[in-house]
N, C-alpha and C positions, 0 to 999 in steps of 0.2 A: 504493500500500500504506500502511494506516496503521501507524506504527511501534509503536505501544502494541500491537498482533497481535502484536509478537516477542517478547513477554515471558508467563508463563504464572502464576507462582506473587506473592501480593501481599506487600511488604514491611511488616514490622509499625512502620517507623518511617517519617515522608514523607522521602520520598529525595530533597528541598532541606534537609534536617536539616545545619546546620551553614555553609550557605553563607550568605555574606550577601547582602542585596536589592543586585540589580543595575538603577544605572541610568543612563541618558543619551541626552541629548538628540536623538530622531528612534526610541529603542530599544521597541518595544513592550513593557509588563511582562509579557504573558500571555508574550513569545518569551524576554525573560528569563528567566520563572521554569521554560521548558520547557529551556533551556539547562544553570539550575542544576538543575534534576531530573535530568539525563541522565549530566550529571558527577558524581553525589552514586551513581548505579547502577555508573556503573564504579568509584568509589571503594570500592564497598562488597566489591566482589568482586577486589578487590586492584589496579586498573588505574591507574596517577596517580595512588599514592593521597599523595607527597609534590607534587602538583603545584601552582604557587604562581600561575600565571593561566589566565584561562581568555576564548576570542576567540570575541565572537559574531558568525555574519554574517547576515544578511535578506535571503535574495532572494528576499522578496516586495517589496522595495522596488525600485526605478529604479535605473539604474546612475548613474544622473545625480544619486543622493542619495548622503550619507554611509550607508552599512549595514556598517560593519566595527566593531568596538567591542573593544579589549581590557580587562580587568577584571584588578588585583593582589586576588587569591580572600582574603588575611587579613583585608583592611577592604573592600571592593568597590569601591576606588578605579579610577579610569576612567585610563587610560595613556594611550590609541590611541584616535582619532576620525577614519576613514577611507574613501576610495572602495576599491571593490574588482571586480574585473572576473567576468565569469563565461563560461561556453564558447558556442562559437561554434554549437553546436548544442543549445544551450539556449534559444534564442527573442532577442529583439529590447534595448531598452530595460529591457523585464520580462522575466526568465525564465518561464519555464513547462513547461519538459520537461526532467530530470532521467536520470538513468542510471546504472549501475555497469558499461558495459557496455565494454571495451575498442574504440578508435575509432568512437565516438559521438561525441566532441569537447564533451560538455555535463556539465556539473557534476556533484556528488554533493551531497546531504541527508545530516546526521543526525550522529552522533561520532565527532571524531578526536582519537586521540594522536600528539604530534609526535613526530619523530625526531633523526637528526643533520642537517645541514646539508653541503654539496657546491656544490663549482662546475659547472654544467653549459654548456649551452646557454644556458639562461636568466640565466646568473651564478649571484650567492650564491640559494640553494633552501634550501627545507625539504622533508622527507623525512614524509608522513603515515600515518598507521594508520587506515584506517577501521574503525571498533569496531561496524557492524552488519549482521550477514549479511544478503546480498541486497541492501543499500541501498549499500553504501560500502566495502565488506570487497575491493573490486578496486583503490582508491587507489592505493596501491605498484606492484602489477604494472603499473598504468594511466600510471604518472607522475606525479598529480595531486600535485603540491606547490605550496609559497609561491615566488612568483620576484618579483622586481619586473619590471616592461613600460613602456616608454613609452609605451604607448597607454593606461596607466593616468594618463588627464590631464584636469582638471575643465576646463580651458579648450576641451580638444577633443569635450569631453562636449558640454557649452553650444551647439557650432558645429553639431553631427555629432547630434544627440539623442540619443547612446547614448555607453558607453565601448570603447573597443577593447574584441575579445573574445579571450578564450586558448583552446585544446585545451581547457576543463577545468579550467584550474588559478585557484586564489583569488590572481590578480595584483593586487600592488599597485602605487604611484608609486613610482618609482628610488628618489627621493629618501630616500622612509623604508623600503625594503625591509630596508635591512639592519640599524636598530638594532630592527624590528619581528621579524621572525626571530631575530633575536637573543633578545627576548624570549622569545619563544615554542617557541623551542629546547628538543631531550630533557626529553621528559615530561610537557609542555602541554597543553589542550585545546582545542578549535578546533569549535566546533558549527554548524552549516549551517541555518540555517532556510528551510522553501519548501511550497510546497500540500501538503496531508496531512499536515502533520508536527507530534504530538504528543506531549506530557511521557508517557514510560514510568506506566501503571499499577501496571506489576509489574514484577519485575527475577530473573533469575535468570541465574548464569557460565555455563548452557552457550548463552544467547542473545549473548554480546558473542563477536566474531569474536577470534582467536586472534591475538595478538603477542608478536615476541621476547621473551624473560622480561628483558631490559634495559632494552627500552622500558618493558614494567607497572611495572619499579619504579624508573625514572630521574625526576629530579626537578631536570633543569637549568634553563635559561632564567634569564638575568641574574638578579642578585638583584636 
C-alpha cells in the first residue's frame, strides 16, 4: 500500500514546514525528508505536537549497516547513530515483508508516537502508537516496542550476515537501550522507512489512527 493513498485532502502549507534538514551519515535525504513530512502531518492535527526528537529507521538498508538515526527536532542535531534489528518474519539480512498483522512476527512501516516505558520480558521497553490505519495502528495490541537484545550485536552481525531478529520489535544493543529510550520516551516520534513508503501528499485527522489524548499531547523524552 502506498501511504500517501491514506491521506485525501492537500495541505496549503509543505508539511516539512518548520522542521529542520535532517542528516547523517548512511541516512538517505529523500527518507529524511519523508520522515520530516510525516511528523510535520501529525503535528498539525494536534499529535506530538511539543515533541523534541524525532528516530529515523531504514529498513531498506542491511541489518549489518547502521539505519537507526535519532535527531534533537530544534536544531537537527544527530544524538543516536545505531544498528537496529527487525522481525523475524520480515525477511533475511534485508527486510522485505512488512505487516500490522498480530503474530506475523515482522515489522511495521510508517508513524509512531512513543509512550511510557515498563519492565517487561525484554527489560527497560518502550511502549508505541502506531499513527497509520492499516499500516501500524496494531503496535500496542501487537507489543511492538523499543527493548534492547543481545543479538543486537555488530560483531555477531559480521560473523552470522545478519543481526539477530525480534517478534517485530525495533531492538537495539543492551548497551545503549536505555539512555536511547530514555530519549525517546512520552511523546516522540519514531518513523519506519521500507518499500512503498512515501512523504504524505495530503494530511487530514481522520486519517492518523487514534491515541490516548496523553500520548497526543505528552512531550517527554530527556531534555
Amino acid at each position: 500500500m502506498l501511504v500517501a493513498a491514506l491521506f485525501a485532502l492537500t495541505l496549503a502549507a509543505p508539511l516539512d514546514a518548520g522542521v529542520p534538514v535532517l542528516q547523517a551519515p548512511g541516512l538517505q535525504p529523500q527518507v529524511a525528508a519523508q520522515a520530516s513530512a510525516w511528523l510535520r502531518c501529525a503535528q498539525q492535527h494536534g499529535v506530538g505536537a511539543d515533541a523534541r526528537r524525532l528516530a529515523v529507521i531504514d529498513y531498506t538498508r542491511p541489518s549489518t549497516d547502521v539505519r537507526l538515526w535519532v535527531f534533537e527536532l530544534a536544531t537537527g542535531a544527530l544524538e543516536f547513530s545505531e544498528h537496529v534489528a527487525h522481525g523475524q518474519g520480515s525477511g533475511g539480512n534485508v527486510p522485505d515483508t512488512f505487516s500490522n498483522e498480530p503474530g506475523s512476527l515482522q515489522s511495521s512501516l510508517g508513524l509512531f508516537l512513543t509512550d511510557d516505558t515498563y519492565v517487561g520480558a525484554n527489560g527497560y521497553s518502550l511502549r508505541m502508537h502506531g499513527l497509520n490505519p492499516g499500516l501500524n495502528d496494531a503496535a500496542l495490541a501487537r507489543y511492538i516496542v523499543m527493548h534492547g537484545a543481545d543479538y543486537v550485536d555488530a560483531g555477531i552481525a559480521r560473523r552470522q550476515g545478519r543481526l539477530g531478529r525480534s517478534w517485530g520489535c525495533p531492538a537495539v544493543r543492551q548497551a545503549i537501550a536505555r539512555p536511547l529510550i530514555d530519549a525517546l520516551k512520552r511523546g516522540q516520534f519514531i518513523y519506519a522507512h521500507g518499500p512503498g513508503m512515501a512523504a504524505p501528499a495530503a494530511c487530514t485527522a481522520d486519517s492518523l489512527a487514534a491515541v490516548p489524548a496523553r500520548a497526543r499531547a505528552a512531550g517527554g523524552g530527556q531534555p
